[in-house]
C-alpha positions in Angstrom: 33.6 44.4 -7.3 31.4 41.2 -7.6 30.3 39.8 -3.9 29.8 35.8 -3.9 25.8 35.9 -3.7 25.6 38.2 -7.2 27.6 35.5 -8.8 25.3 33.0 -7.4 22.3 34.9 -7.7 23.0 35.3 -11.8 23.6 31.6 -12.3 20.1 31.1 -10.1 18.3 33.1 -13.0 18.9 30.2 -15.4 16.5 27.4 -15.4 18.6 24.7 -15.9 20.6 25.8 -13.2 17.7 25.4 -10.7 17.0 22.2 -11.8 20.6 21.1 -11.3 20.6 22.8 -7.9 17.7 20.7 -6.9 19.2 17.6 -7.9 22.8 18.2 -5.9 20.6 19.1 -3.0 18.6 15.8 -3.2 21.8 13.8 -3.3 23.6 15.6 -0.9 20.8 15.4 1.5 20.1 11.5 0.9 23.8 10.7 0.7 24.6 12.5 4.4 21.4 10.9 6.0 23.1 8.1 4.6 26.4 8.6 6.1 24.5 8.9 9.2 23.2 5.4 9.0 26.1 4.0 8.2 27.6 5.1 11.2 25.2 3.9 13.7 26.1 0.6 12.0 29.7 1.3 12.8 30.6 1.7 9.4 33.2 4.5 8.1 30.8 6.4 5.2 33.9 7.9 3.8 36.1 4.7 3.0 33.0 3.4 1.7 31.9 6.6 -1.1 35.7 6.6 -1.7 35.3 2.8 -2.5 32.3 3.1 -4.1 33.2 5.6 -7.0 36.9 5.0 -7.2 35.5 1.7 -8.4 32.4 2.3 -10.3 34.7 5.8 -12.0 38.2 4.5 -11.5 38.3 1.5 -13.6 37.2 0.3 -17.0 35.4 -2.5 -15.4 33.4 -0.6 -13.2 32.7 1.9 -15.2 31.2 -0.6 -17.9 28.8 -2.4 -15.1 27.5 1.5 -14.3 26.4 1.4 -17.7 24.7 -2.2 -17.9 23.3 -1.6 -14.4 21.9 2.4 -16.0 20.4 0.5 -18.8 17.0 -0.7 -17.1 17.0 2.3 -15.2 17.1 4.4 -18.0 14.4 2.6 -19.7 11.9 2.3 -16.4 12.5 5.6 -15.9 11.3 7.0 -19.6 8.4 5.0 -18.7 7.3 6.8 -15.9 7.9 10.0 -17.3 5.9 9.7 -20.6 2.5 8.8 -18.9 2.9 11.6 -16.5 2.9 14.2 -19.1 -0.6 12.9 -19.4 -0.9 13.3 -15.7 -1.1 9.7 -15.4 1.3 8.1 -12.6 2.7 4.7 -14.0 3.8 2.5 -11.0 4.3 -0.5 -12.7 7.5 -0.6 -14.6 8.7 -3.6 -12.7 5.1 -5.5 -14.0 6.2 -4.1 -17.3 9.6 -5.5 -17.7 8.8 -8.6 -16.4 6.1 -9.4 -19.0 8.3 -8.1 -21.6 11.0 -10.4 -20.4 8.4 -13.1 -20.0 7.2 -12.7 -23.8 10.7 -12.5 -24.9 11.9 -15.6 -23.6 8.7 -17.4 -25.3 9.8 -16.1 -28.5 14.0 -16.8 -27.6 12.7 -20.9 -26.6 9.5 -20.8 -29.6 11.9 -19.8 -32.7 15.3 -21.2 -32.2 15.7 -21.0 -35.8 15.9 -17.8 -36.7 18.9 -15.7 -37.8 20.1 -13.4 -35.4 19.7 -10.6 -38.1 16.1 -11.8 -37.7 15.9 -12.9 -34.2 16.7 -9.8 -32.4 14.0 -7.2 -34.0 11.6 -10.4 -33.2 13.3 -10.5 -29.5 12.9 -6.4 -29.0 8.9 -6.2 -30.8 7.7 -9.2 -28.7 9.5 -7.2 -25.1 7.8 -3.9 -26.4 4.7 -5.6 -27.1 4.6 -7.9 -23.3 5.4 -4.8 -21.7 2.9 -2.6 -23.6 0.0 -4.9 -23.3 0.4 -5.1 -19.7 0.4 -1.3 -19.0 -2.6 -0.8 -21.6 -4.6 -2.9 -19.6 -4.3 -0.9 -16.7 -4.4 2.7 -18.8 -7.9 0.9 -20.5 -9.4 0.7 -17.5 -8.7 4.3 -16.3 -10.0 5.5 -19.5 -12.8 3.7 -19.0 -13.2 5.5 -15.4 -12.9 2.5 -13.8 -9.8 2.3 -11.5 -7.1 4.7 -11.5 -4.0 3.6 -12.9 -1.7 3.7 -9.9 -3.9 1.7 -8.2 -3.8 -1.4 -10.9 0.1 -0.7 -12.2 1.0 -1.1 -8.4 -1.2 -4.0 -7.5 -0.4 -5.8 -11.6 3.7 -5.3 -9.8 3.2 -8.7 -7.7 1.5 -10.3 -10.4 3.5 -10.3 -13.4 6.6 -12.2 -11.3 3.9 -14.8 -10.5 3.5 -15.4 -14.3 7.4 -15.5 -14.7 7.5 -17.7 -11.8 4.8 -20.5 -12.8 6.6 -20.6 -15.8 9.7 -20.7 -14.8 8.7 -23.4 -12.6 6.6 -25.1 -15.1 6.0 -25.5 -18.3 9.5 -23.6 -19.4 11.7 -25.3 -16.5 14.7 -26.8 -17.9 15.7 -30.0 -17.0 19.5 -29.6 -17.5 21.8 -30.7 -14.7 21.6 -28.4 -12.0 18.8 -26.9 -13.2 16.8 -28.2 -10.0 18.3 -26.1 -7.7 17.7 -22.9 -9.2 15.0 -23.0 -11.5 15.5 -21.2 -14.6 14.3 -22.1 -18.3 16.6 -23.6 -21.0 19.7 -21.6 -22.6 18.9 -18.6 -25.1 20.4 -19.7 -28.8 23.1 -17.6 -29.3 21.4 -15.6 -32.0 18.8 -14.7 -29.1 21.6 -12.9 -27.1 21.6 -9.3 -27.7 25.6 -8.3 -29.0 27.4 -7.0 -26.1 30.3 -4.1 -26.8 34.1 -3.4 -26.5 34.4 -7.5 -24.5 32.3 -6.0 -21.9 28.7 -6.8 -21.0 27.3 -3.5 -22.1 24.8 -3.8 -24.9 22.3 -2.9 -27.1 20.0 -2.0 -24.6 21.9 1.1 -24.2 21.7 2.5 -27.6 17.7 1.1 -27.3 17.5 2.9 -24.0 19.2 6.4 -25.5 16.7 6.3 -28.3 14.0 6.0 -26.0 14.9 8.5 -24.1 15.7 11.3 -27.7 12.6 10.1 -28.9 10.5 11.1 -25.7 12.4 14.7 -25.9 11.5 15.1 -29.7 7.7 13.8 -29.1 7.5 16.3 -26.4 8.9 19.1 -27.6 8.6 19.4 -31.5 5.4 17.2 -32.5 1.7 17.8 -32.4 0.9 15.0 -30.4 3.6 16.0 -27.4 1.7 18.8 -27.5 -1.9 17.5 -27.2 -0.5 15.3 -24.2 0.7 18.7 -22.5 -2.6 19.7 -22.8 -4.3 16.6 -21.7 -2.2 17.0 -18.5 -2.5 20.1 -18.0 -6.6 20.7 -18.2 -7.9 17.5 -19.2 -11.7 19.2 -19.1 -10.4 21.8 -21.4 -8.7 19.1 -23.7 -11.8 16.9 -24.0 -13.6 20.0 -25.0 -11.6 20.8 -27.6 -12.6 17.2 -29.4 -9.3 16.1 -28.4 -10.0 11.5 -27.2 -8.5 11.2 -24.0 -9.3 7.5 -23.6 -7.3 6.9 -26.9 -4.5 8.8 -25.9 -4.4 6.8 -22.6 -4.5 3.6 -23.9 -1.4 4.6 -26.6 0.7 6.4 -24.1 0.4 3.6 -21.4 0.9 0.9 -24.3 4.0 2.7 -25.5 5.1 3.5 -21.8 5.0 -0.2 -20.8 7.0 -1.2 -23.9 10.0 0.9 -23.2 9.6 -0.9 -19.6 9.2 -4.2 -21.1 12.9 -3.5 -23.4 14.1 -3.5 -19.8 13.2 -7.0 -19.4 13.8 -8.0 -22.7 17.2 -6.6 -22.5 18.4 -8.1 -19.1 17.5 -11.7 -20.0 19.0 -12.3 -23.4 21.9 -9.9 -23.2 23.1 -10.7 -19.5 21.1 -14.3 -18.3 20.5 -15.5 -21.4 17.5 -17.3 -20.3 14.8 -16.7 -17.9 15.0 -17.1 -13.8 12.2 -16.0 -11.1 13.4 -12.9 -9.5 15.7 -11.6 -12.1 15.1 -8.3 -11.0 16.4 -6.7 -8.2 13.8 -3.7 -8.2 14.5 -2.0 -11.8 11.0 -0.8 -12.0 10.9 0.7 -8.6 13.9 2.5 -8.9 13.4 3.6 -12.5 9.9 5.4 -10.8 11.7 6.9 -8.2 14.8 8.4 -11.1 11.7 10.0 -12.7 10.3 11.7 -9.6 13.9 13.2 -9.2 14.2 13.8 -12.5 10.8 15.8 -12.8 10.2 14.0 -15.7 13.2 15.7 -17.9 14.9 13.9 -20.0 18.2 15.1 -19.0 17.7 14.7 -15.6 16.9 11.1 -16.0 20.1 10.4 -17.8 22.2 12.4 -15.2 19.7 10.9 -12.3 20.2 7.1 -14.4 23.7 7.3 -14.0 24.7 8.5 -10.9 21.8 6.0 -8.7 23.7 3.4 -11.4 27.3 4.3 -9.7 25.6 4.3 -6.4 23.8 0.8 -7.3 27.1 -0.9 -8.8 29.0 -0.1 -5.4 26.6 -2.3 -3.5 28.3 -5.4 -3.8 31.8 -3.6 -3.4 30.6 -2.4 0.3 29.7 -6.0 0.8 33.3 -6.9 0.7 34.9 -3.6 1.6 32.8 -2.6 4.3 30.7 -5.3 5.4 28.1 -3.5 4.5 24.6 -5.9 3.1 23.1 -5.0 -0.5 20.4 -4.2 1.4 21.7 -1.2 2.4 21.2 0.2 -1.1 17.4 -0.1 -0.4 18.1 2.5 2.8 19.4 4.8 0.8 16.9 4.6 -2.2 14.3 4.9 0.7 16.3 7.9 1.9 16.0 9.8 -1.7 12.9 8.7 -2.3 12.1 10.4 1.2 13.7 13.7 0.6 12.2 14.1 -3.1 8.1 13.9 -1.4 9.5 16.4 0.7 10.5 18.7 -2.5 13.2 20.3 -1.5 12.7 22.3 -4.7 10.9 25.3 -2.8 14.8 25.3 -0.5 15.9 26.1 -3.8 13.2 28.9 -4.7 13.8 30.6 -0.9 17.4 30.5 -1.3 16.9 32.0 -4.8 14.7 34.7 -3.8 16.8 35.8 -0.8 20.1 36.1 -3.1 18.2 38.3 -5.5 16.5 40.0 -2.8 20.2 40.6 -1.0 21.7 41.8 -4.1 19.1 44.4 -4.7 19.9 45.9 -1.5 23.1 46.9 -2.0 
């Protein structure tokens, strides 16, 4: 008869399984160190998981803001994972969709004009493009062996909200009623709002952030150029050898990298603001870098990693009024995950593995 560990030991051969494994280990880890913290605050951690996914999974509501809050993770995330084939670490995805929702908003307030047939490609080239130019800068000067890239996509982080800000507070600030309190540029033209679905506030940005994320599977795995950048990151000497231009390929994949970050930006303000404020983002970018890392860079995982931190993320405000519990809290347990993935709890997996096999050998 079949004993429990041969069962587990044969569903440990498959690779996807491991990978799974790892990712329910990371959660369950973060999510009980979390528990823990919540009751030192004198919080009950059960009442508030129940809360959190009876809302975010129980209802059509809450299941709809999962998705708009998944959106800009999905996309942040895709662009962490795309340089780091390369073996480049791209840090900056909050930079990124700020300038991408930065050039956006120029274009929404520049061509009020334009039919929305028209208006929206314009809307989603000029994110793309603000986003890409940003991250290009950084991945030219690495090519150029001048600073790494982590250093100047970290650092370019606190200064593309500047931009956002002296504009916002500037030469774009509105001067409607009210507008003096919280500083924020004029109202989008409805043709400048991205279509929403279904009367909820899910939109475009998901079906832009899906094909982002096919399109870096299919790149990877079935063209020539997914394979050069496998190369590149796996022996860049070797790869240069060969005649392959790493500098190009830097400059492209950061370019393209920062773009999908930048459809981030593009996406939040004229599908859910409709026009521009300081501070839109709550931390997209840093969480999208931290989905990646758990993800390992699989396209997959960041979809399943995207949508379960989105659950976790949309209960945030609930625990504010169920539990008493700050969105700040959120940041703990981010910090918690982000904490248990540097310690890789993948080589748990490999021992646990390896002892099942080694178990069912011996009997």
């Amino acid at each position: 008869m079949s004993r429990p560990w041969d069962t587990l030991s044969r569903f440990l051969k498959k690779g996807w399984s491991i990978a799974a494994a790892r990712y329910a280990m990371i959660l369950i880890i973060a999510l009980v160190a979390y528990a823990v913290v919540l009751l030192i605050a004198g919080k009950d951690p059960i009442k508030a998981y129940v809360d959190t996914f009876s809302y975010a999974l129980g209802t059509s509501y809450g299941f709809s803001e999962v998705l708009v809050r998944m959106i800009p993770l999905l996309l942040t995330a895709v662009a962490v994972a795309l340089p780091s084939r390369l073996g480049l670490i791209n840090v900056g995805g909050e930079g990124q969709l700020y300038m991408g929702a930065w050039l956006a908003t120029w274009g929404a307030i520049t061509f009020t004009g334009l039919p929305q047939p028209v208006f929206i490609p314009v809307l989603i080239i000029l994110g793309f493009v603000g986003g890409g130019c940003w991250a290009a800068f950084a991945g030219f000067l690495r090519a150029r062996g001048w600073v790494n890239e982590t250093i100047t996509t970290l650092l370019m982080n606190y200064v593309a909200p500047l931009i956002v800000g002296y504009s916002v507070y500037g030469m774009w600030r509105s001067r409607e009623i009210g507008s003096a309190a919280f500083p924020q540029t004029v109202a989008f033209p409805d043709a400048a709002r991205l279509p929403r679905f279904f009367g909820t506030r899910v939109h475009l940005g998901l079906i832009l952030g899906i094909v982002a994320l096919f399109a870096f599977w299919f790149v990877m795995t079935r063209t020539k150029w997914g394979l050069k950048m496998r190369a590149i990151g796996g022996n860049p000497d070797a790869a240069r050898r060969l005649g392959i231009r790493l500098g190009i390929y830097i400059v492209v994949v950061m370019f393209i990298a920062g773009g999908i970050a930048g459809l981030a930006g593009m996406a939040e303000v004229t599908a859910l603001h409709g026009r521009l404020r300081a501070g839109f983002s709550p931390g997209y970018g840093f969480m999208g870098f931290l989905i990646s890392w758990l993800a390992g860079g699989s396209p997959l995982g960041i979809f399943v990693m995207a949508f379960v931190l989105a659950v976790v993320f949309s209960g945030g405000t609930l625990l504010q009024i169920t539990q008493g519990v700050p969105f700040s809290a959120i940041n703990v347990l981010m910090a918690i995950i982000l904490f248990v993935v540097l310690a890789n709890p993948r080589f748990s997996i490999g021992a646990l593995k390896r002892a099942l096999m080694s178990r069912g050998r011996q009997k």
